[in-house]
Each structure stands twice: as C-alpha cells, then as structure tokens.
C-alpha positions as CSV (number, residue, x, y, z in Angstrom):
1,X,94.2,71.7,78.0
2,X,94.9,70.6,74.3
3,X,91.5,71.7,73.5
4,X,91.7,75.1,74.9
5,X,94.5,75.6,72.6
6,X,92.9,74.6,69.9
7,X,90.1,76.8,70.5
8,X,92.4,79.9,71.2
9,X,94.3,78.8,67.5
10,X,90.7,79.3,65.9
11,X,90.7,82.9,67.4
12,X,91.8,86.0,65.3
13,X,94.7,87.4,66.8
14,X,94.3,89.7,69.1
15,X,95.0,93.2,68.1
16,X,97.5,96.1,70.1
17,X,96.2,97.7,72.8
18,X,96.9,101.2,71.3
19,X,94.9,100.0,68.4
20,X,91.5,99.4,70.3
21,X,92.1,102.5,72.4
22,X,92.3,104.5,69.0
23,X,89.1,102.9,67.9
24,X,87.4,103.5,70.9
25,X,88.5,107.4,70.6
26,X,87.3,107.3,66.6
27,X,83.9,105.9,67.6
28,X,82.9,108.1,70.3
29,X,83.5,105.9,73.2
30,X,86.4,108.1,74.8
31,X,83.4,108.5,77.6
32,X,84.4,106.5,80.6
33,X,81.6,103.8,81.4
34,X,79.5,104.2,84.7
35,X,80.2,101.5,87.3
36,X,77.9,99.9,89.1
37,X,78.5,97.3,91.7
38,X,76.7,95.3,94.6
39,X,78.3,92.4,97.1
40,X,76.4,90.2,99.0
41,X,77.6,87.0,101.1
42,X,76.6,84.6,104.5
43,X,79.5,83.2,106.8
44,X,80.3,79.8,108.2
45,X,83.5,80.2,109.3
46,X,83.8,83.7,108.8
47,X,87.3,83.4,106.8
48,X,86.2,85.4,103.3
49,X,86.7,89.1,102.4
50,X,85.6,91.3,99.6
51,X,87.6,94.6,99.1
52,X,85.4,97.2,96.6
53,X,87.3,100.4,95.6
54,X,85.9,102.2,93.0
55,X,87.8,105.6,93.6
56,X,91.6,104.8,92.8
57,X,93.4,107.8,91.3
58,X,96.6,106.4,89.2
59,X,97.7,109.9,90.0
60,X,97.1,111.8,92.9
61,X,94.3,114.9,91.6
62,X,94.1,113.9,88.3
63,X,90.5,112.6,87.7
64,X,91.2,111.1,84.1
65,X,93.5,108.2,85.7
66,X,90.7,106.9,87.6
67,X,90.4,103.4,87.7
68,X,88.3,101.1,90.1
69,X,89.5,97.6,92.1
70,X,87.2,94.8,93.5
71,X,88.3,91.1,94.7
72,X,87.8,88.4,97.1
73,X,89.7,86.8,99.2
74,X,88.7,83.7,100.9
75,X,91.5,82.7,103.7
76,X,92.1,79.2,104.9
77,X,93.4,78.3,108.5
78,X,92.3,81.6,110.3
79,X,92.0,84.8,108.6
80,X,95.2,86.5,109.2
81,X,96.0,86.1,105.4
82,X,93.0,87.1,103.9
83,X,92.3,90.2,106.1
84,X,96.4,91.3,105.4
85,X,96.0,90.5,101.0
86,X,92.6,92.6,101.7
87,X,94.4,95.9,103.1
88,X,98.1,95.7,101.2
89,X,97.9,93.5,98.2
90,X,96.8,96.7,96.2
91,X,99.5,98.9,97.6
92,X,102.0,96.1,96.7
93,X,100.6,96.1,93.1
94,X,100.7,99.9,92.6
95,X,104.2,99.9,94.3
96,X,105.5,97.9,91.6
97,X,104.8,99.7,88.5
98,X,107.5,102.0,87.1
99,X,107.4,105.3,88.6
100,X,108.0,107.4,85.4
101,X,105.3,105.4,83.6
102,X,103.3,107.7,80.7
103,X,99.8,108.1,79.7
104,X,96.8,105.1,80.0
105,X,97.9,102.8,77.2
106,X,101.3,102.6,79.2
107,X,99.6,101.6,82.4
108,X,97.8,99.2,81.4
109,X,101.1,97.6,79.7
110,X,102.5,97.6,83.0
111,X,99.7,96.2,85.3
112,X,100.0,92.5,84.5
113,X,103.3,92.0,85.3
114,X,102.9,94.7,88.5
115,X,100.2,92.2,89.2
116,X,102.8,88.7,89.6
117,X,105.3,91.4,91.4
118,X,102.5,92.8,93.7
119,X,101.4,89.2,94.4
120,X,104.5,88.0,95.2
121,X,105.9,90.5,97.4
122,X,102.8,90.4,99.5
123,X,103.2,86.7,100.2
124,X,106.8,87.6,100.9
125,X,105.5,90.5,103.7
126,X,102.9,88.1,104.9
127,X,105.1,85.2,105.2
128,X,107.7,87.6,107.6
129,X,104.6,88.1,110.1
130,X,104.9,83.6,111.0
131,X,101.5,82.8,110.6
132,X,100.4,80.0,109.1
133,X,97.0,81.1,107.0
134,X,96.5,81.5,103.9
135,X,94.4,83.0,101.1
136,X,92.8,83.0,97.4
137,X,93.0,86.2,96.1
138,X,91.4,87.2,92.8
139,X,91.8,91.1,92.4
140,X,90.3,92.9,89.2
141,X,91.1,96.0,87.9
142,X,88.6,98.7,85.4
143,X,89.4,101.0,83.5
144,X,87.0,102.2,81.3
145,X,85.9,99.4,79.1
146,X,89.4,97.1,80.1
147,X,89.3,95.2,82.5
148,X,92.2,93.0,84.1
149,X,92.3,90.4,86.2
150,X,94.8,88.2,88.7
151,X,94.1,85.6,90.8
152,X,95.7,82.7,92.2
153,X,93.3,79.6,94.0
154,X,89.6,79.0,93.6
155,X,87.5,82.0,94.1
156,X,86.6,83.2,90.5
157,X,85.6,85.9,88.2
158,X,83.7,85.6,84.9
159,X,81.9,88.3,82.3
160,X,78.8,88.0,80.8
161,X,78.5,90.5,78.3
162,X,75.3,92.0,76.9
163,X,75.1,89.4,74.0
164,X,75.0,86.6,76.4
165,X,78.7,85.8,75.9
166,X,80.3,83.9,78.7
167,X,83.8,84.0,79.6
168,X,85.9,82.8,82.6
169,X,88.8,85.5,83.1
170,X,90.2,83.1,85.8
171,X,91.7,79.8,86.1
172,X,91.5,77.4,89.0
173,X,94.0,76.5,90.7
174,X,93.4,73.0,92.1
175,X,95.2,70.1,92.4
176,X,92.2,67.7,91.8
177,X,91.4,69.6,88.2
178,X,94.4,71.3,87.2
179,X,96.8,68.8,86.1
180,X,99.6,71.1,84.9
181,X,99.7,72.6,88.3
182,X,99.5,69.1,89.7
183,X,102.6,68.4,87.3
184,X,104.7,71.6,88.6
185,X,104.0,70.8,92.1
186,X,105.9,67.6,91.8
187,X,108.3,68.8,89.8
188,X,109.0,71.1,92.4
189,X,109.5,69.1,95.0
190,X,106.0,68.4,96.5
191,X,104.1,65.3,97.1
192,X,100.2,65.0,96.4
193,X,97.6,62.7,97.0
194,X,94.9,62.4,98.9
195,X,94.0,62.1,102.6
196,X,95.0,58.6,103.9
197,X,92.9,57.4,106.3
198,X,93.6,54.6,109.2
199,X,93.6,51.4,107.3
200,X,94.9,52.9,104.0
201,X,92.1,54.2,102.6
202,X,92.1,57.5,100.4
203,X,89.6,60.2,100.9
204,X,88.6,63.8,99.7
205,X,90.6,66.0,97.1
206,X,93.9,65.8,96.0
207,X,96.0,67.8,98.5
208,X,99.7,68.7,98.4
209,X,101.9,67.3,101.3
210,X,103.1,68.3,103.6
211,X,100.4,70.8,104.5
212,X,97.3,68.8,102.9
213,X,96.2,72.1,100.6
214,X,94.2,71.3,98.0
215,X,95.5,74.0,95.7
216,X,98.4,74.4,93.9
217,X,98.8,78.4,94.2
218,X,97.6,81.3,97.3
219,X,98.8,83.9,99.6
220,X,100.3,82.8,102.6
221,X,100.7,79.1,104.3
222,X,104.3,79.0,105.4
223,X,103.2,75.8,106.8
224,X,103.3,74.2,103.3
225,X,105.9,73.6,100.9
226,X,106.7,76.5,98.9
227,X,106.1,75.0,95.4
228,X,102.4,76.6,96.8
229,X,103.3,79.6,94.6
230,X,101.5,83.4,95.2
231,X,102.4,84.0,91.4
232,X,98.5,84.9,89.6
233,X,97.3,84.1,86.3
234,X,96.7,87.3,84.6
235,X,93.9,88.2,81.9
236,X,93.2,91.4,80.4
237,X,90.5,92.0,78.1
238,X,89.0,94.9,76.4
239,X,85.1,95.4,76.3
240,X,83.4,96.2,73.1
241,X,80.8,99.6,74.3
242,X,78.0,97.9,75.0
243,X,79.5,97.1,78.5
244,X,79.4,93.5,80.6
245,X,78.7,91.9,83.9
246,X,81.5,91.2,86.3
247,X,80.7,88.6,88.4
248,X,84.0,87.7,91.4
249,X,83.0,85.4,93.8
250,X,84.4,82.7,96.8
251,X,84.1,78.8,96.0
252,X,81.1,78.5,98.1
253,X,79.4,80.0,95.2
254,X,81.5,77.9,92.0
255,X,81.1,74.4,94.3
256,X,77.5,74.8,93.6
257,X,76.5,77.2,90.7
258,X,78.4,76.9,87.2
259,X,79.6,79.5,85.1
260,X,76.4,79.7,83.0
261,X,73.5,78.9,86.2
262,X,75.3,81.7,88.0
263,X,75.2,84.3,85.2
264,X,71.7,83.5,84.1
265,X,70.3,83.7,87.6
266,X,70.8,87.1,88.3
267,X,70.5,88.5,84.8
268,X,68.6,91.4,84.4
269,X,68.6,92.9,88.0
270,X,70.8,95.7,89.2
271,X,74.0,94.7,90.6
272,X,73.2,94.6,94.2
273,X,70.6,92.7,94.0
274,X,72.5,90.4,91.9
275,X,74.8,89.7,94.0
276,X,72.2,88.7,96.9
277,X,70.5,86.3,94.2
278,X,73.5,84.3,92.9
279,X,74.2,84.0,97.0
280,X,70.6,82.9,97.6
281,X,70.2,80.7,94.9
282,X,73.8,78.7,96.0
283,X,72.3,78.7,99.4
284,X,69.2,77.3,98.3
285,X,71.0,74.1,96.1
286,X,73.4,72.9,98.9
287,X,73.1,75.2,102.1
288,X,75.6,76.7,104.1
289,X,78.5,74.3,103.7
290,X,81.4,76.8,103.3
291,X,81.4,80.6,103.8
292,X,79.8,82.5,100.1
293,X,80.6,86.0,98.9
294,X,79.4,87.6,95.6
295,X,80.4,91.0,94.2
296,X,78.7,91.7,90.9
297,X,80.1,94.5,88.7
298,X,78.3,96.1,85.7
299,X,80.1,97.4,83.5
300,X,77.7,100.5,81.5
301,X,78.4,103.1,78.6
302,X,76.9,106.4,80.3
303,X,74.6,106.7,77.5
304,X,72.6,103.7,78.1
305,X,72.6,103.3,82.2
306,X,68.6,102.9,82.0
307,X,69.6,99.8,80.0
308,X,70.2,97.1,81.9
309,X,67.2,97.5,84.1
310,X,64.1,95.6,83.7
311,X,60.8,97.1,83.0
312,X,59.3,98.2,86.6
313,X,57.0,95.5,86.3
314,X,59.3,92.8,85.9
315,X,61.7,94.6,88.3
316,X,58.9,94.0,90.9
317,X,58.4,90.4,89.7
318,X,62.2,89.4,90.0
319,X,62.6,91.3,93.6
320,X,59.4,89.6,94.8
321,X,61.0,86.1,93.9
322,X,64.2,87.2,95.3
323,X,62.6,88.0,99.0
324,X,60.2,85.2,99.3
325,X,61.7,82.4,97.2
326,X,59.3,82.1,93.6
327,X,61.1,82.1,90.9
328,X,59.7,84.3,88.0
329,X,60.2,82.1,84.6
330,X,61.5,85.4,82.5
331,X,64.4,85.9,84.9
332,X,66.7,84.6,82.7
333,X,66.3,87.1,80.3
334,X,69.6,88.6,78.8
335,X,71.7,91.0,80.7
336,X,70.5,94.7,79.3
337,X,67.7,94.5,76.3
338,X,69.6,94.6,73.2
339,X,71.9,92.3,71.6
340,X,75.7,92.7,71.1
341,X,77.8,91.1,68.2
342,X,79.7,87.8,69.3
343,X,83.1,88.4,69.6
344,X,81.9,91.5,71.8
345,X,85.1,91.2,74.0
346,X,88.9,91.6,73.1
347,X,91.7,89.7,74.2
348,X,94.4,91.7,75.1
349,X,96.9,89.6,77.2
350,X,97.1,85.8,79.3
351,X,99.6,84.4,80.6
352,X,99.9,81.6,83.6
353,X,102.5,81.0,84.3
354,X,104.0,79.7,87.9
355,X,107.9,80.3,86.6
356,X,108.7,84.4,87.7
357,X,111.6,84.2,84.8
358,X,108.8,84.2,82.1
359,X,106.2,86.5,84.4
360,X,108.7,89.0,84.5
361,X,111.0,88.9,81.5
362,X,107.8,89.0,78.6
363,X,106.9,91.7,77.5
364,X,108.7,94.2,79.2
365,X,109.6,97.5,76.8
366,X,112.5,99.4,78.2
367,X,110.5,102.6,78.9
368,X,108.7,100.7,81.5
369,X,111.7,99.3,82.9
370,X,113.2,99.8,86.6
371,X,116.3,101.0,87.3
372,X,118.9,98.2,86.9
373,X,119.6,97.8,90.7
374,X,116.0,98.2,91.9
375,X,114.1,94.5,92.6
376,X,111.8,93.7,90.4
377,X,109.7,92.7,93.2
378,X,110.1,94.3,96.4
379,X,111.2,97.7,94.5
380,X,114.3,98.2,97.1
381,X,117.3,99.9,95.7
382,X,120.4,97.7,95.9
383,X,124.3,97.8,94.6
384,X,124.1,95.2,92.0
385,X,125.1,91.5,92.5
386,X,125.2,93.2,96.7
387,X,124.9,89.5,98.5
388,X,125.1,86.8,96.0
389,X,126.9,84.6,98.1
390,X,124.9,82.4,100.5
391,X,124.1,83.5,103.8
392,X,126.5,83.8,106.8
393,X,129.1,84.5,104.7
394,X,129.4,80.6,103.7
395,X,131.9,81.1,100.7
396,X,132.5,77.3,101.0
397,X,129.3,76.8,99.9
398,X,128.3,77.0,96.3
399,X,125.7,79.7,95.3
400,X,122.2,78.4,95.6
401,X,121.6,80.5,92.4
402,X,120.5,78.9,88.9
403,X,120.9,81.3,86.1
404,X,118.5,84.1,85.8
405,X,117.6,86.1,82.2
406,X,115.1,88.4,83.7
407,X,115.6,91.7,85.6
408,X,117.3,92.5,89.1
409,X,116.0,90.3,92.1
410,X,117.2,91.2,95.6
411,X,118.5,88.5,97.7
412,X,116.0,87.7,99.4
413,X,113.3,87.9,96.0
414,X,115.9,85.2,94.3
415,X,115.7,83.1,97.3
416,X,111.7,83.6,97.5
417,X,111.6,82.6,93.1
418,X,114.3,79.7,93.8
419,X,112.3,78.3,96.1
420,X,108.9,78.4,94.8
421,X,110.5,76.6,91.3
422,X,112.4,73.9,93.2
423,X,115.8,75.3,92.4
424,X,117.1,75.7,96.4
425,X,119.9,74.0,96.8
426,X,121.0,71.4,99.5
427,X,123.9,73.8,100.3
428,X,121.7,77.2,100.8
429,X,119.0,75.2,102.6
430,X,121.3,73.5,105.6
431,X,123.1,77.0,105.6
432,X,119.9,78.8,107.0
C-alpha cells in the first residue's frame, strides 16, 4: 500500500471537474461519445448477474442527461442477493442524490457519495427480506467521456485506453490480499483465519468468522458479522477524447486472467466479441471452476467509431480464432489504430473508505446537501434527534450512539453504520 502512495505522490494533481469539462467544451468534444458494449459469460452454479442500461435519463424527457449503467454482480450462498442488488441497487443510488441538484458538473459531484448511500441502503432493504446470500456488486456509471465506478468484493473493472494505458478502477476486497481490510475487520470485532480442518490443520483463504467469507466487504449475508461492510470504493475518472475500453467482469475471469492478459486478449475486436474472448480464453487456462461473466464497454468519440475495428481481413482472422480455437499472433494489437498521449485519463475522485463518517461528510458543498432531517441514507423525512434513545423505550440504558460529525442518520441508518464500525454497544445489543 505504501507504494501505491508513493506512486499517487508522483502524480500531478488532479485538476476540478469543472475545469476538464470546460476544456472538453473549448476543444470540441462537447459531442457525447458513442457506446458500445457486449457481455458474454458460462455458469456453474448459476449465482452471477450482469445488469446493462445504456438508456438512463437523469431527467425524465431530457435527452442531454443521458447517462448509461453496466455491473456485475456475482452472489454467494443462493442468488437472492445478487438477483435483488441487480433490479434496486440503481434505484437506491438515484434515490439518494439531492433532488434539487443543477446541471452535469453537479451530478457528477454527487454520484460518489450517492453511490456509499445507494450501497448501503440496499444492503439495509435486502438484509429486512432474512436471507442469508450475498453479493459482489461493482456498478459503473458513463457519462460522456467520465466514468465512475463502485464496487465492493471481487468482481472487477479496469480501462484500457487507446494508448495501451492500463488502469484498475477497482479494488479487491479480500481478506487474503487486502490487509487493511483484514486490519478493520478485526478491529471491528471479527475474527479471521482460515478453515480449520479435523486435526488442526488450516486450509484455503483467509475467511472471516463467524460466517467463513473470504471478503471483507458485499451486499447481503446477515449470516455474518456485520464488520462485512456494503460501503464501495469509489473512483471517478475523466477520459481524455480518444475514448477507452471498459472491461467489468466476475472473479472467475480475475482468478485466471490478469489485468494486462485480459485486456490484450480481446484487443482490437468489437465489444461483443470481446467479451466472449476474455470468457473463452479464461475457460480455456483453468476450465469451468466458478461461474464467468464479462461485459466489455467501449468507450468512442462519434467521429472515429470506424476506429477501433480491425481491418476486415484481420477481423476475419481474430473471429476465426475465436470460433475454433487458433490464436492469430497480431491479436494483441492495441485497442483502436492510433496512439494516445500517456496520462490519457484524469483522475477526478477515490476514496475507500469502510468508515460512513468520512463517505459521507467529504466533500459535500451545501447546495448539494439534504434537508437537515432527511437520512442521508435511506432519504426518509424525520423530526430531528426523533428516537435517539435505545429501543423499547430502555432509558436505563445508555445510548448506543458514539458521536457523529456527518449529516442526519435515521435510527435505524445509525444503528446499521454503528454496527458495521464496531461501535454497538453491549447495552443496545442485549436490548434487541
């Protein structure tokens, strides 16, 4: 982790949002890009799900809010939780931004911490159904040349630009790699190590107990402690105009491709068909072993959307390889034909986080505020300070509240960001 930071030092800082809009507008590129997009995917279990809209309306009739919204969601322990983040996570997000909100450079302010409230209150939904699944959930969001992207667990999403540039907009969230989640969990009140077999001995993963989840962060599973936190890393980045390559995919693909084999296999090809190569070629390196889904998004400027096909010849070449397993030595070749400038890609906001107090007190300008009573989370209007005590009345019993800097939380929203930080007290807990 030390070295990540050290690489993001070296970076230039990254410059306003409103800034790189107004360049875009000053070089021509107010244009929206073209979008176009392909999934792909084999099942084992039957437990993953893709969601591809690429017709959202920010507001209802107005055709110059359009943005588009792809993800994956690969459920554990039946599919109750992937199926339910697949047809409300969305709604929850768009729920959550402030209903007054202005023009695009407002919006896309608001959408990362909408994201961590959207996230959050469909755990809290799912959670009230008593099932015991659960999900990954990486959910991006384009608009125009910006694209921004939450997840929490192990399916990921990376961009390979035109120029070959590689960069993970994700982070994984498992116990066995991720020792600052590993950390948290603990600190929080969970315990993790790895199965213990009869005898003592100590197999597979690193898992958190109870439960035996192997990642620190989902949607869902009631069944384990809940220090297993539905709060998403968030990255937003702007794209230079010469477009990218989205490519969001389950960890049947990421256990057996990297970053790099994954983006160089399907360079070149239209998105559909890129999608069903980075699934065939995991498939052919280790089988079927867990289920695999693929959507590939490419990102074009409307001015070159002949570019990032292959000549017809090669086209054939590549499909030919595709359908009966040869591999064409030039289909590696770069994404599109011509080069783009490193540093093609703009960071415009990251933040990790697991702790809600820092998700959603940052960066939060009081136009884009709620209303002072409404949750910050679930968006219901409340009196404020209406049922601080703890449940049942129990005004023997201290609050199970620990101070809180960041905007209104309902009852049950505190007791949902208590929890997930550890801070439940003995008192609120034998009350319930």
């Amino acid at each position: 982790m030390a070295g990540a930071e050290r690489e993001k030092a070296r970076l230039p800082p990254a410059l306003p949002l409103a800034t790189l809009i107004g360049r875009e507008l000053r070089a021509g590129g107010s244009e929206r890009p073209a979008l176009r997009y392909g999934h792909a995917g084999f099942a084992k279990r039957g437990e993953d799900y893709f969601l591809v809209k690429p017709d959202c309306l920010r507001v209802p009739g107005d055709p110059s809010t359009a943005f588009s919204v792809f993800a994956v969601f690969d459920g554990h322990n039946g599919v109750s939780a992937a199926v339910f983040s697949k047809e409300h996570l969305l709604e929850h997000v768009m729920s959550a931004l402030p209903p007054d909100i202005g023009g695009r450079e407002e919006w896309l302010q608001a959408l990362p911490r909408a994201l961590v409230a959207g996230f959050v209150k469909a755990d809290i939904e799912f959670q009230r159904k008593g099932e015991v699944s659960g999900t990954t959930a990486t959910l991006v969001v384009v608009d125009g040349f910006t694209v921004t992207v939450a997840s929490v667990g192990d399916s990921r999403c990376i961009l390979d630009t035109q120029g070959g540039e590689l960069q993970l907009l994700t982070v994984d969230h498992r116990l066995e790699e991720n020792v600052e989640e590993r950390e948290r969990v603990t600190a929080s009140g969970g315990e993790v190590g790895r199965l213990n077999l009869f005898g003592g001995q100590e197999v597979g993963p690193l898992r958190c107990w109870p439960g035996g989840l192997c990642l620190s962060r989902s949607i869902g599973d009631m069944d384990v402690g809940e220090y297993i936190v539905p709060v998403p890393h968030v990255k937003q980045v702007k794209l230079s105009n010469v477009g990218g390559r989205l490519i969001i995919a389950s960890d049947g693909i990421w256990d057996t491709l990297s970053n790099e084999a994954a983006a160089k296999s399907c360079r070149g090809l239209p998105a559909e068909l890129a999608a069903k190569l980075v699934v065939k070629q995991a498939l052919k390196k280790c089988g079927l072993k867990d289920d695999t889904t693929c959507v590939v998004v490419d990102i074009i400027p409307s001015d070159r959307l002949v570019s990032p096909q292959l000549s017809p010849k090669r086209n054939q070449n590549k499909l030919k390889s595709l359908l009966f397993g040869r591999r064409s030595h030039s289909s590696v070749g770069k994404f599109g034909g011509k080069s783009a400038s490193f540093g093609s890609v703009e960071e415009l906001f990251e933040e990790g986080s697991a702790m809600l107090e820092e998700r959603l007190g940052r960066n939060l300008s009081l136009k884009a505020a709620s209303p002072p009573s409404r949750c910050a989370i679930c968006q219901a209007d409340q009196e404020p300070f209406e049922g601080l005590m703890a449940e049942n009345g129990g005004s023997h019993c201290s609050s199970p509240y620990t101070p809180w800097g960041g905007p209104y939380l309902c009852l049950e929203c505190r007791k949902k960001k208590d929890a997930m930080e550890g801070k439940r007290s003995s008192c609120s807990t034998a009350c319930r």
